[in-house]
N, CA, C and O atoms as a Tripos MOL2 file, in Angstrom:
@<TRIPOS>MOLECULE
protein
  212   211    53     0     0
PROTEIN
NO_CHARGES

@<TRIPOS>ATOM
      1 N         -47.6910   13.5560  -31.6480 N.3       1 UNK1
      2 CA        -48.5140   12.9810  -30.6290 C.3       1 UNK1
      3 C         -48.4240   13.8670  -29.3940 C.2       1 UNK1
      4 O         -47.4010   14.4020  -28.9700 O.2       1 UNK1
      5 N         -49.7130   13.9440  -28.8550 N.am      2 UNK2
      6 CA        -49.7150   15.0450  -27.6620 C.3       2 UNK2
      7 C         -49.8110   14.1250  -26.2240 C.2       2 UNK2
      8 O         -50.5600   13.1660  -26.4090 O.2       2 UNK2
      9 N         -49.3720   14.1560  -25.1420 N.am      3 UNK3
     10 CA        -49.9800   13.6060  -23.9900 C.3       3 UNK3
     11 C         -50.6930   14.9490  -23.2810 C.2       3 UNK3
     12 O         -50.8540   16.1280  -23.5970 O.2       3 UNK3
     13 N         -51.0100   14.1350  -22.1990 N.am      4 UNK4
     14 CA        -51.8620   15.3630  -21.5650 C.3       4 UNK4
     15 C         -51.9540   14.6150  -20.2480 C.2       4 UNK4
     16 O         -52.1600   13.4190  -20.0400 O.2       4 UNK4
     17 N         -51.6860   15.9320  -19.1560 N.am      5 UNK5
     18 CA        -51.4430   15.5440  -17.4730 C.3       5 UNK5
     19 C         -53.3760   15.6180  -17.1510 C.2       5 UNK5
     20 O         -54.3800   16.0630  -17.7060 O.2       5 UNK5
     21 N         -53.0120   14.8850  -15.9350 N.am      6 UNK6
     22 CA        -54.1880   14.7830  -15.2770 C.3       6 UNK6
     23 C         -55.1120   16.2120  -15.1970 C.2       6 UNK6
     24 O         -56.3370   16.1300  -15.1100 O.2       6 UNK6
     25 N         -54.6060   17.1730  -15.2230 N.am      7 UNK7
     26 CA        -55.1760   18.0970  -15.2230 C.3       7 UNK7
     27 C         -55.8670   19.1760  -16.0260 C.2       7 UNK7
     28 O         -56.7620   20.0100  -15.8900 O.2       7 UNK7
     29 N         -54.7880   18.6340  -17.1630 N.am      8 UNK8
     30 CA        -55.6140   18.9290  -18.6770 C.3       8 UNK8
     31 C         -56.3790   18.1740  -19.2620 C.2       8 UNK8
     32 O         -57.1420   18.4990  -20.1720 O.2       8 UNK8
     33 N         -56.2420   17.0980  -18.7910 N.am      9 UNK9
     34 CA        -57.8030   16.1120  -19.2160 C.3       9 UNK9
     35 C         -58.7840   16.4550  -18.4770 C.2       9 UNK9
     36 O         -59.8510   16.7030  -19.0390 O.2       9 UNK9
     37 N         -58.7140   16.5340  -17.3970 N.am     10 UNK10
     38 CA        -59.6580   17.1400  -16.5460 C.3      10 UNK10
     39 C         -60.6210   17.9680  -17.0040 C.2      10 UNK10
     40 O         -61.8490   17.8940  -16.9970 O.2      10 UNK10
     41 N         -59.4450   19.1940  -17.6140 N.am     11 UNK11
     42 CA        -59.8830   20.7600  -17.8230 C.3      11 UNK11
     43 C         -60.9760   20.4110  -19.3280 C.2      11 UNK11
     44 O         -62.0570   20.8840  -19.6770 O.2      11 UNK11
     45 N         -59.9380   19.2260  -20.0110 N.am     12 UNK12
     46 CA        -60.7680   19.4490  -21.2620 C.3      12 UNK12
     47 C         -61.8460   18.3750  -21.7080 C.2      12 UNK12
     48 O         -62.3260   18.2230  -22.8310 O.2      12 UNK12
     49 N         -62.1500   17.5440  -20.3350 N.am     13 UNK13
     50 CA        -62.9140   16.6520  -20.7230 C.3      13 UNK13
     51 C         -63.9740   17.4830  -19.7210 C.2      13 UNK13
     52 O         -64.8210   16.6060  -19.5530 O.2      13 UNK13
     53 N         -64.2930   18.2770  -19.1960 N.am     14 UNK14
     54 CA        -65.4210   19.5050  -18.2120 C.3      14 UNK14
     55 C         -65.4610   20.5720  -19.1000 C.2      14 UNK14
     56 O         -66.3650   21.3310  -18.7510 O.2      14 UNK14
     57 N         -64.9440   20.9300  -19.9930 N.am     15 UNK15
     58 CA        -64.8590   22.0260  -20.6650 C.3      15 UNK15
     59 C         -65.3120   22.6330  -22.0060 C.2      15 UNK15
     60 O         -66.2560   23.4240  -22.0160 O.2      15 UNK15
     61 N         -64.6650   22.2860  -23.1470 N.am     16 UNK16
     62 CA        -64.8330   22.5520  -24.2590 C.3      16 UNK16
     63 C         -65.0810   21.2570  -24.5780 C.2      16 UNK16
     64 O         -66.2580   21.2230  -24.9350 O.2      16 UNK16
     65 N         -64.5460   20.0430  -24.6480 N.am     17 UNK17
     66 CA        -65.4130   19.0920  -25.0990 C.3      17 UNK17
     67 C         -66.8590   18.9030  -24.9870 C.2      17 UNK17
     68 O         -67.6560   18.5890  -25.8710 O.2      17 UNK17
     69 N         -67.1090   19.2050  -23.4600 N.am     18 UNK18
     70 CA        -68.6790   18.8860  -23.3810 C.3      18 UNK18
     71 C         -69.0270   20.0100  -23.9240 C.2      18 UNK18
     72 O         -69.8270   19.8270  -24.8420 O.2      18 UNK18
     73 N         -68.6240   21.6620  -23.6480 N.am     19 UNK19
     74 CA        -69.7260   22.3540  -24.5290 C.3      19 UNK19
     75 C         -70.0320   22.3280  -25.6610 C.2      19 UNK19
     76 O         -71.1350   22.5980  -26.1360 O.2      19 UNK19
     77 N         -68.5350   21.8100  -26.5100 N.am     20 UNK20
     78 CA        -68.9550   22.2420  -28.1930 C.3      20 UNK20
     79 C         -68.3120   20.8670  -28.4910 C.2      20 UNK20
     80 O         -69.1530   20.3550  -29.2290 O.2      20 UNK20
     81 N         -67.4920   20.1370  -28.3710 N.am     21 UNK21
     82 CA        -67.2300   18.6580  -29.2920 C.3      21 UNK21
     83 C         -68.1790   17.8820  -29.4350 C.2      21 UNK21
     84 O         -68.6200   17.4280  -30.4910 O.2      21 UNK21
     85 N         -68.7330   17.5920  -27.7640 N.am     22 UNK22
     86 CA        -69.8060   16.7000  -27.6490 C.3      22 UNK22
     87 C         -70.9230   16.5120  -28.3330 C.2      22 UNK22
     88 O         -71.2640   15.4190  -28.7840 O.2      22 UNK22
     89 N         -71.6970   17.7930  -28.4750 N.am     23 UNK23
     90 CA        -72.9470   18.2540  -29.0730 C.3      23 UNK23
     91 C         -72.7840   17.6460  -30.5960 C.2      23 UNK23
     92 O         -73.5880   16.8000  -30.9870 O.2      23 UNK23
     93 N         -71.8490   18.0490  -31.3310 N.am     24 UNK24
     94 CA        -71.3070   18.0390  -32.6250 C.3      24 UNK24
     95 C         -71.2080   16.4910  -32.7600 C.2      24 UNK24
     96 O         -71.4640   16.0210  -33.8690 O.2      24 UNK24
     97 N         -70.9250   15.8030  -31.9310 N.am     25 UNK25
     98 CA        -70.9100   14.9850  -32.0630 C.3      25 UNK25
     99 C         -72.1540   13.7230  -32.1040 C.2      25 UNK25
    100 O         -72.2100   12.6680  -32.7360 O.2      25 UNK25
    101 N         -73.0750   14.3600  -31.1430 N.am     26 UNK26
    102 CA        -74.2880   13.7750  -30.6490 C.3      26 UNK26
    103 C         -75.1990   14.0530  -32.3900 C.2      26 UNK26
    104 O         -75.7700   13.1620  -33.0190 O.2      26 UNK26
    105 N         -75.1190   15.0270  -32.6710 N.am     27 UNK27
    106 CA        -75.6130   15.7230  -33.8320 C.3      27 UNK27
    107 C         -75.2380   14.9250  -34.8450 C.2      27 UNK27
    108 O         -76.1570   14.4000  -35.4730 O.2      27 UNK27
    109 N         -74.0290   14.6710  -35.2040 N.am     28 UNK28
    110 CA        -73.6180   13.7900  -36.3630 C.3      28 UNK28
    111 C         -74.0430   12.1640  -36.3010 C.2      28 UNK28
    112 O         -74.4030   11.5540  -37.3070 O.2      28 UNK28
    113 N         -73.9750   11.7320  -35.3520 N.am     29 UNK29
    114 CA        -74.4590   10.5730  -35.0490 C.3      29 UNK29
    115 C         -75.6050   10.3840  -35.1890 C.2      29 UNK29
    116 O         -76.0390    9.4310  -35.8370 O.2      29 UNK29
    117 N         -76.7100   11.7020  -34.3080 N.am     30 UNK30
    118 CA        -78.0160   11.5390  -34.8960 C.3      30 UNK30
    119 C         -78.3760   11.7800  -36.4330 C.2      30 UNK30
    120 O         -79.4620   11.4160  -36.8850 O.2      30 UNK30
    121 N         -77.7130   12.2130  -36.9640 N.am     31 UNK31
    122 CA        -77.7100   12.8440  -38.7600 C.3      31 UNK31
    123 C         -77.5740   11.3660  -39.3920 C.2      31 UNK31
    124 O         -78.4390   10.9950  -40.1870 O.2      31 UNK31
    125 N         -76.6260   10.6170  -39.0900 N.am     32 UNK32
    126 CA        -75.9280    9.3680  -39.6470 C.3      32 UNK32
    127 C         -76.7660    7.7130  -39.3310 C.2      32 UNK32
    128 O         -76.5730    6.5650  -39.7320 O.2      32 UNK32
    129 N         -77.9440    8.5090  -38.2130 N.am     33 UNK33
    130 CA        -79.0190    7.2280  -37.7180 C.3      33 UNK33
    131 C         -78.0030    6.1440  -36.9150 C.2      33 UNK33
    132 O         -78.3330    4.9600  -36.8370 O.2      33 UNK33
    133 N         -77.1220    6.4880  -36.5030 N.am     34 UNK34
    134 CA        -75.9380    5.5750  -35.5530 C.3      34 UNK34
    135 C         -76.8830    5.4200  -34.1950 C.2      34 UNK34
    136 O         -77.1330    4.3430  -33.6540 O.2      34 UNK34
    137 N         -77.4750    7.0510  -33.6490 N.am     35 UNK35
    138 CA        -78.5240    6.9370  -32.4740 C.3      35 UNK35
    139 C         -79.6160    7.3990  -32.6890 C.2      35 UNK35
    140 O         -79.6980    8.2910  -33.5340 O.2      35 UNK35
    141 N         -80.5020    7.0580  -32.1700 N.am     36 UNK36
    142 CA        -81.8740    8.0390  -32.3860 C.3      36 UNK36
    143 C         -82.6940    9.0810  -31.5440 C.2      36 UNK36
    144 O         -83.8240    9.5590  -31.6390 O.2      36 UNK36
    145 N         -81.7360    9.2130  -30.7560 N.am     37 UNK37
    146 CA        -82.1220   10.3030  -29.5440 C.3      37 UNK37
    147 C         -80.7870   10.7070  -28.7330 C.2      37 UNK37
    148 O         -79.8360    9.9680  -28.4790 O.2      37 UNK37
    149 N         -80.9530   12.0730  -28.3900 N.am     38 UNK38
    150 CA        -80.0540   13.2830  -27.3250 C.3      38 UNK38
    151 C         -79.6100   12.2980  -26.3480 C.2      38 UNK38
    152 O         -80.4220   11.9590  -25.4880 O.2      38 UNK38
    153 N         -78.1150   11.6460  -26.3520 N.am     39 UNK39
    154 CA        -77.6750   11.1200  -25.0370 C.3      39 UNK39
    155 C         -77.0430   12.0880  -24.4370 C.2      39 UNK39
    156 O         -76.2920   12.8100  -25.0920 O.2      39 UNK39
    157 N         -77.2660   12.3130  -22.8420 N.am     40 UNK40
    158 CA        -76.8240   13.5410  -22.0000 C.3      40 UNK40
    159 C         -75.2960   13.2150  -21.7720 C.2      40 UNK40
    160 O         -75.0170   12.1850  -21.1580 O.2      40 UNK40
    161 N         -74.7300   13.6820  -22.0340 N.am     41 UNK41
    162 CA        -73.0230   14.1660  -21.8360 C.3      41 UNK41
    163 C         -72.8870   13.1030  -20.2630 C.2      41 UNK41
    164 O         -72.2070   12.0780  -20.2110 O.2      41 UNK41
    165 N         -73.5530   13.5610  -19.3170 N.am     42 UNK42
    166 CA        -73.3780   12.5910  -17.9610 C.3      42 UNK42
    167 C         -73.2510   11.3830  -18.0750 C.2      42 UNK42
    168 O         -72.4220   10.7550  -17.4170 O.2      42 UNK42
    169 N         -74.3050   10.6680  -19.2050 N.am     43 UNK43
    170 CA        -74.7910    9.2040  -19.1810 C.3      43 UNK43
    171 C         -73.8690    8.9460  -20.1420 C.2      43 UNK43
    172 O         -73.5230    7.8030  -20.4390 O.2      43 UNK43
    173 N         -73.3640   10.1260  -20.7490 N.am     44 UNK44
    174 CA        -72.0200    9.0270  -22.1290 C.3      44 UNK44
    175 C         -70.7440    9.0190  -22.1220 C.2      44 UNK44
    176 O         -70.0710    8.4130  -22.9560 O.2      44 UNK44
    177 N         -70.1500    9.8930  -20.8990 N.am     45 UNK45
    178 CA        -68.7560   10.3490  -20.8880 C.3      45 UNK45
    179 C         -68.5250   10.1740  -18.8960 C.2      45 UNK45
    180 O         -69.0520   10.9150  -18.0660 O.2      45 UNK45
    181 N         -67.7080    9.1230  -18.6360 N.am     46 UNK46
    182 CA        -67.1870    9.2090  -17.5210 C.3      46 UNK46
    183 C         -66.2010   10.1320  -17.1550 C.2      46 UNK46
    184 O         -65.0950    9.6120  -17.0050 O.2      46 UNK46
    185 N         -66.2660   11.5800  -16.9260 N.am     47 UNK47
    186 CA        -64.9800   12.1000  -16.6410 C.3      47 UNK47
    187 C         -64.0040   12.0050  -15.8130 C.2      47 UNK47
    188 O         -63.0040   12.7070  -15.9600 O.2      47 UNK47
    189 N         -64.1600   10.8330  -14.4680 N.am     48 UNK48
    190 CA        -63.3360   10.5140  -13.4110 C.3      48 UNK48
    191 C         -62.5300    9.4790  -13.9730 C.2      48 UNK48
    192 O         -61.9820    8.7660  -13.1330 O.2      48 UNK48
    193 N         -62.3390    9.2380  -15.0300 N.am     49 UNK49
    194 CA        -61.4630    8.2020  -15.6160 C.3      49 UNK49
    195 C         -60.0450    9.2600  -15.6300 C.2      49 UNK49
    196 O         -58.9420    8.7590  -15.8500 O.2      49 UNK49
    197 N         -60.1460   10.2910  -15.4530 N.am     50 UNK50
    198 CA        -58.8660   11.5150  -15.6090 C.3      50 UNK50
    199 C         -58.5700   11.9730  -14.0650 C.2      50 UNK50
    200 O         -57.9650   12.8510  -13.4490 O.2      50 UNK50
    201 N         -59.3530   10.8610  -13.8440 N.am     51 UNK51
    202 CA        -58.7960   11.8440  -12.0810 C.3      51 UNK51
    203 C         -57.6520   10.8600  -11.4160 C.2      51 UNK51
    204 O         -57.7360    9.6330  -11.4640 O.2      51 UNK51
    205 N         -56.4040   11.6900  -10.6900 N.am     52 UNK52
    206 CA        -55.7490   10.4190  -10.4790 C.3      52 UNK52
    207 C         -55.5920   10.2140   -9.1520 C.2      52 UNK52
    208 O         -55.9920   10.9820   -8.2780 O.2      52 UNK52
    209 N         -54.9350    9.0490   -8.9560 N.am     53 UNK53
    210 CA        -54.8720    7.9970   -7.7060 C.3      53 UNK53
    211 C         -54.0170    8.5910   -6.6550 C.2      53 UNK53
    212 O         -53.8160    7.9810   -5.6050 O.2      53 UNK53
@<TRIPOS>BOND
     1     1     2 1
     2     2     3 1
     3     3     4 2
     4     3     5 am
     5     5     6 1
     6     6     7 1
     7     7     8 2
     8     7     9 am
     9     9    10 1
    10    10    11 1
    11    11    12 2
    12    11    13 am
    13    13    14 1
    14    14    15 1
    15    15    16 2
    16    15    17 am
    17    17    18 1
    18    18    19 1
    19    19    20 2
    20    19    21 am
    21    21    22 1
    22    22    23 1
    23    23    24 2
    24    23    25 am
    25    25    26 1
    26    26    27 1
    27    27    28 2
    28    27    29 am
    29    29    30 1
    30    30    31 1
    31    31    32 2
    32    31    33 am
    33    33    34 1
    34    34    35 1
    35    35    36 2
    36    35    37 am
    37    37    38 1
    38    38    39 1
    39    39    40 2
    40    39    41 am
    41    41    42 1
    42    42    43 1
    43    43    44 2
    44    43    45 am
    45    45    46 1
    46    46    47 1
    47    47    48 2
    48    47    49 am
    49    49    50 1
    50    50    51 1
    51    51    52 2
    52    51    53 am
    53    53    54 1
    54    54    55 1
    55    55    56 2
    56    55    57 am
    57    57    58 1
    58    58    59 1
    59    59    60 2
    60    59    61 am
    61    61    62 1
    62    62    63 1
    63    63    64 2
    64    63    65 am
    65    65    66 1
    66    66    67 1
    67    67    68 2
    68    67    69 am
    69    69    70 1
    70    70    71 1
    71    71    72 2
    72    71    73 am
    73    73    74 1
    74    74    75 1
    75    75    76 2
    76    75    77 am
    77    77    78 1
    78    78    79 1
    79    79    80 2
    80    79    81 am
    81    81    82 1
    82    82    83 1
    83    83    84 2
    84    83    85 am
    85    85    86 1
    86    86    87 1
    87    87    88 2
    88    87    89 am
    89    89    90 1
    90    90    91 1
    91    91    92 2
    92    91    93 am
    93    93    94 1
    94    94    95 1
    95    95    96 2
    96    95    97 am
    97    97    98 1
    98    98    99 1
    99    99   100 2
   100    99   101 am
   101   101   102 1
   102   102   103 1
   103   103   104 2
   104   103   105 am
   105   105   106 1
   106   106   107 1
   107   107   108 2
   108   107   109 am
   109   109   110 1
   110   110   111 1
   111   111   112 2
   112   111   113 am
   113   113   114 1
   114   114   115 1
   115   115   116 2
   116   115   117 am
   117   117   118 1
   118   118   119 1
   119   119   120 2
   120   119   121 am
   121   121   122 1
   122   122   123 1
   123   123   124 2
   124   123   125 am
   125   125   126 1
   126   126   127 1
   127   127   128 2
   128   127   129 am
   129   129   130 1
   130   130   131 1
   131   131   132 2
   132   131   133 am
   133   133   134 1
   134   134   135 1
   135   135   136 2
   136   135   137 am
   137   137   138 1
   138   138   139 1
   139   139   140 2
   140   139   141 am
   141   141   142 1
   142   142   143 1
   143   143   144 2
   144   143   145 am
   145   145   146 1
   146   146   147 1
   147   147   148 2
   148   147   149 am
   149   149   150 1
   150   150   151 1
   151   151   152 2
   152   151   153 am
   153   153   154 1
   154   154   155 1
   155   155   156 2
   156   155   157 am
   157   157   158 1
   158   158   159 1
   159   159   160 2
   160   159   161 am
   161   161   162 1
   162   162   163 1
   163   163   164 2
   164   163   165 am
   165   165   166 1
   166   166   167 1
   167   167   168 2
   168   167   169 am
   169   169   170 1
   170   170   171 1
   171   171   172 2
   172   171   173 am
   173   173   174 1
   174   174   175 1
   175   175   176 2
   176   175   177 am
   177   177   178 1
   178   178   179 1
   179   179   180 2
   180   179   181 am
   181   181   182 1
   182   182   183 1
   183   183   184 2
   184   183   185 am
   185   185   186 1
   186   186   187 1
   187   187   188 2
   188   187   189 am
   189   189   190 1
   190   190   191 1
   191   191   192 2
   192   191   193 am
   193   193   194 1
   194   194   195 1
   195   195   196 2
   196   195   197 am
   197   197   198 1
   198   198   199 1
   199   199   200 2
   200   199   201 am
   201   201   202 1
   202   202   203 1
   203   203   204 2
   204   203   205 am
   205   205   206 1
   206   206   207 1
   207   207   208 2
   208   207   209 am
   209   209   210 1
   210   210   211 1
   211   211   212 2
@<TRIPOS>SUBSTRUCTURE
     1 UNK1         2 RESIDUE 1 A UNK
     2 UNK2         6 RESIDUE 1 A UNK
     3 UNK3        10 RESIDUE 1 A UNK
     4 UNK4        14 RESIDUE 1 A UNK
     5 UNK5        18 RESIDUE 1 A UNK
     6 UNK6        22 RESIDUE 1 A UNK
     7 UNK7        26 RESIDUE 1 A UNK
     8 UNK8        30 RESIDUE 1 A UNK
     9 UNK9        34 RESIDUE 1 A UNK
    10 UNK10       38 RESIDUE 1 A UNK
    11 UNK11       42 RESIDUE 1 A UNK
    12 UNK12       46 RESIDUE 1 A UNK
    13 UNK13       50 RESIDUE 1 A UNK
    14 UNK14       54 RESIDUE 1 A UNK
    15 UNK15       58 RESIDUE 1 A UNK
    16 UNK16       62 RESIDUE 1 A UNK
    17 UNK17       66 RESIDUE 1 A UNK
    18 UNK18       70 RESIDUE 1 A UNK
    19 UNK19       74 RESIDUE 1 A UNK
    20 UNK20       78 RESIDUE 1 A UNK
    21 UNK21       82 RESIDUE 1 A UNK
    22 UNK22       86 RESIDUE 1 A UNK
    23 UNK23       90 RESIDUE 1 A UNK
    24 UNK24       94 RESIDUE 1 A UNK
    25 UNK25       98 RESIDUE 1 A UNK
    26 UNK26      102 RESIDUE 1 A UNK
    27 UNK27      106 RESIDUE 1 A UNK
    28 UNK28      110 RESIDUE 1 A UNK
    29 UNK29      114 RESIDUE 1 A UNK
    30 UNK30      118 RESIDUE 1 A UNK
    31 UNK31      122 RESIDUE 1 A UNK
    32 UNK32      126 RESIDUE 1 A UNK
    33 UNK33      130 RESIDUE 1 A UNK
    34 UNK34      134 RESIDUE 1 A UNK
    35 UNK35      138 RESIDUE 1 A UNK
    36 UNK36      142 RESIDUE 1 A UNK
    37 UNK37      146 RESIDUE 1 A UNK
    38 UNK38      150 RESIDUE 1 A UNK
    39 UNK39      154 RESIDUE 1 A UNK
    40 UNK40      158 RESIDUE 1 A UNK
    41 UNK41      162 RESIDUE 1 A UNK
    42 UNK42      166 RESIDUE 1 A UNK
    43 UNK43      170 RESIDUE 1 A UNK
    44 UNK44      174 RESIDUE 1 A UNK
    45 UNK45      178 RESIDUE 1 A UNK
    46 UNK46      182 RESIDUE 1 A UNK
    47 UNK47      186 RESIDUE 1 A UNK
    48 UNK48      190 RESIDUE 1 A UNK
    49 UNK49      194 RESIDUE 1 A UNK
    50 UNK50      198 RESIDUE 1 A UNK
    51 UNK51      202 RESIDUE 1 A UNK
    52 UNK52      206 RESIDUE 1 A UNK
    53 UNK53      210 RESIDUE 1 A UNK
């Protein structure tokens, strides 16, 4: 099991997730009829949930 500091969530929820997990993901979902249209990374992923207090 990995944890991860505020700052590597940060890094990897702005980063490589949105460029290449996300997509892959949006893609499979649309393949699988789960959605039926491109949801934008903005409207589906809060990234300030990693920012801390």
């Amino acid at each position: 099991m990995s944890y991860y500091s505020v700052s590597e969530s940060q890094a990897a929820l702005n980063g490589v997730f949105k460029s290449d997990t996300y997509p892959g993901i949006v893609k499979a979902a649309m393949a699988a009829k789960l959605i039926d249209r491109d949801i934008a990374y903005d409207a589906a992923i809060d990234s300030t949930v990693a920012h801390s207090k």
